[in-house]
C-alpha positions in Angstrom: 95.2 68.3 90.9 98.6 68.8 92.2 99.5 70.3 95.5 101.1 73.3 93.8 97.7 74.1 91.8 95.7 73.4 95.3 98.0 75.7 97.3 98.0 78.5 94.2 94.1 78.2 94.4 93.3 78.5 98.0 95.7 81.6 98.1 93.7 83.3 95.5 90.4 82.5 97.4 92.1 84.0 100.6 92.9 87.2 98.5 89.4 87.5 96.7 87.5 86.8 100.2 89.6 89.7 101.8 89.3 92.2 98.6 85.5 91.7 99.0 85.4 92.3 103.0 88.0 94.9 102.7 85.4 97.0 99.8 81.8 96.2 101.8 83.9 97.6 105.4 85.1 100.8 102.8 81.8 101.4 102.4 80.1 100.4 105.3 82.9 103.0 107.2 82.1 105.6 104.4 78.0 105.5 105.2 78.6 105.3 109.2 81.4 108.5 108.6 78.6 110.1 106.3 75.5 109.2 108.2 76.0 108.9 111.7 79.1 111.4 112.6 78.3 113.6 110.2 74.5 113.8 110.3 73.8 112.9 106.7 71.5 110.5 105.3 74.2 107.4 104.7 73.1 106.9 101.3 74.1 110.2 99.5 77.8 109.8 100.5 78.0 108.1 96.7 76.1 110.6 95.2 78.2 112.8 92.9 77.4 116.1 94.6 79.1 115.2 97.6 82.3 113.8 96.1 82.5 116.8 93.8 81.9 119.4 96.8 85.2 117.0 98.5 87.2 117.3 95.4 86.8 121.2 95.4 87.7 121.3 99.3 90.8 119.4 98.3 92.0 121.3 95.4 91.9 124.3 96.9 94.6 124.1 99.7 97.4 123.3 96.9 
């Protein structure tokens, strides 16, 4: 394997570690937001209720 291909290879294994600990914080930050500042239960922040009640809050201030 050349150095190009090596180089080109550990770039992308950079990129996919940091997309993977960049979603699990998203949604780590979305349970603590949900459950412990907000006084919900941490797992119903991905129910659809919730994101549907959001939605509603947000179109209606256009």
């Amino acid at each position: 394997m050349s150095l190009s291909k090596k180089y080109i290879i550990t770039q992308l294994i950079k990129v996919i570690i940091f997309l993977v600990l960049f979603i699990a914080l998203f949604y780590i930050g979305l349970m603590i937001g949900y459950g412990v500042i907000g006084d919900g239960n941490p797992t119903e922040v991905f129910g659809k209720d919730v994101w549907q009640y959001l939605i509603s809050i947000l179109g209606t201030n256009r």
